[in-house]
N, C-alpha and C positions, 0 to 999 in steps of 0.2 A: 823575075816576078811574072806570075802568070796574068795575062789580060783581066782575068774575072777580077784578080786582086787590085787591082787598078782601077775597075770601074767601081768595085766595094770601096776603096780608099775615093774615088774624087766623089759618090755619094756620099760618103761620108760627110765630106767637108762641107759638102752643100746641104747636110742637113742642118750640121752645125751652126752656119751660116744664116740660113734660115730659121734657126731657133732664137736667137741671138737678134737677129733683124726684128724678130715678133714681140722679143722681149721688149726690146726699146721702144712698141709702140702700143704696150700695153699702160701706161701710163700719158698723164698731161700736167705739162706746169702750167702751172696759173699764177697769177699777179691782182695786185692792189689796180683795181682802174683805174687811177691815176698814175703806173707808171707807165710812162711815154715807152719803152721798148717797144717794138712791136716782132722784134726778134730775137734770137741768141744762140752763139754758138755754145754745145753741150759743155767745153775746154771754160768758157766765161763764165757758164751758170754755178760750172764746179769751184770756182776760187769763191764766188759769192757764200756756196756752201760750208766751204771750208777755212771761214774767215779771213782770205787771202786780201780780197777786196770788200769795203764794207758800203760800196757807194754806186750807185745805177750810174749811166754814162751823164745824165743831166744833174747829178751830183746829190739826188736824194737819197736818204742812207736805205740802204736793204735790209729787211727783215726775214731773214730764211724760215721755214721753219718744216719740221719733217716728222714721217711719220713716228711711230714707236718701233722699236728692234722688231717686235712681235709682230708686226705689217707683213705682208709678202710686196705687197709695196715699194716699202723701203730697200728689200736686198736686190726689185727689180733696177730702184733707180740709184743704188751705189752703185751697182756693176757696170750701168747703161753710163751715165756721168762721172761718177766719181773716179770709175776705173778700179774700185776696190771694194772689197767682200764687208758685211758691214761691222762686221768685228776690228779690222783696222782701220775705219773709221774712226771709231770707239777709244781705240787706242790714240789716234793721230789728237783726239779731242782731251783723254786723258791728259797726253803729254803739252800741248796749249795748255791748260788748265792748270797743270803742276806747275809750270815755267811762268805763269802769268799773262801769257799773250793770247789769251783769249776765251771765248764760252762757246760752247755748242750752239745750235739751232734749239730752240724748244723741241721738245716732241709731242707729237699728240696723238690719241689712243685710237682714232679714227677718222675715216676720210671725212668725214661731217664737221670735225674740232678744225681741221685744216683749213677748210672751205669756210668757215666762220672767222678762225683768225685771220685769213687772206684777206679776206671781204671788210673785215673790220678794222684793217692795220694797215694805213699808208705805206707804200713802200715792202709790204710781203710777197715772198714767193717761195710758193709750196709745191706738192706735185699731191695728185692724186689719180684713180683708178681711170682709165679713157674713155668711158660711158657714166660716169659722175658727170651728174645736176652741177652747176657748178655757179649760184644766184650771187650776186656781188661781184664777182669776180671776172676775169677774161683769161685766155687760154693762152699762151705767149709758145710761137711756136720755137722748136728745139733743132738746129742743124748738127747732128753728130758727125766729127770731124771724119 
């Protein structure tokens, strides 16, 4: 392998890298004021999402809730959290739902229904765009593992 292709292969990675790193802070979760977190790892936030856990660490039930498929939003923060594309979400929620062990998050048509439901729903956590208004609400920061 010649030198040039080596330096073309580790930019690469580092653009990749770096795309990837941008993406994850193109968004922010937000929470109900009253939940006491004042942190979370991304691996925790996902079980919340994906009806794994149904209950904050002080034992108040969680209320997820997310945007619409149609969001660019939404497949920023499957990829970033969830670790998945949001079509097998979709599915993962299909198949809870067929089997009986569970329901989706709501979804909502935009960052404004989010930021409303958050605000007006004990125990919500939503995500929305990084420079969203975000009244009622607070910002609950995200550590990606």
């Amino acid at each position: 392998m010649h030198k040039h292709s080596i330096y073309v292969a580790v930019a690469s990675i580092f653009i990749v890298a770096r795309a990837a790193a941008a993406e994850e802070v193109q968004f922010q979760v937000i929470v109900h004021p009253t939940v006491t977190v004042t942190d979370m790892k991304a691996t925790e936030l996902a079980k919340i999402f994906l009806g794994q856990v149904s209950r904050w660490p002080d034992g108040t039930r969680a209320y997820p809730v997310d945007l619409s498929v149609a969001n660019p939003g939404r497949r920023m923060f499957s990829s970033s959290v969830l670790k998945a594309e949001v079509n097998s979400v979709k599915r993962y929620w299909y198949q809870q739902v067929f089997s009986g062990r569970g329901t989706p998050p709501p979804e909502k048509g935009s960052t404004a229904d989010v930021v409303a439901f958050v605000a007006n729903t004990p125990g919500a956590v939503g995500y929305v765009a990084r420079d969203t208004n975000i009244p009622g609400c607070k910002a609950l920061p995200v550590t990606f593992d």
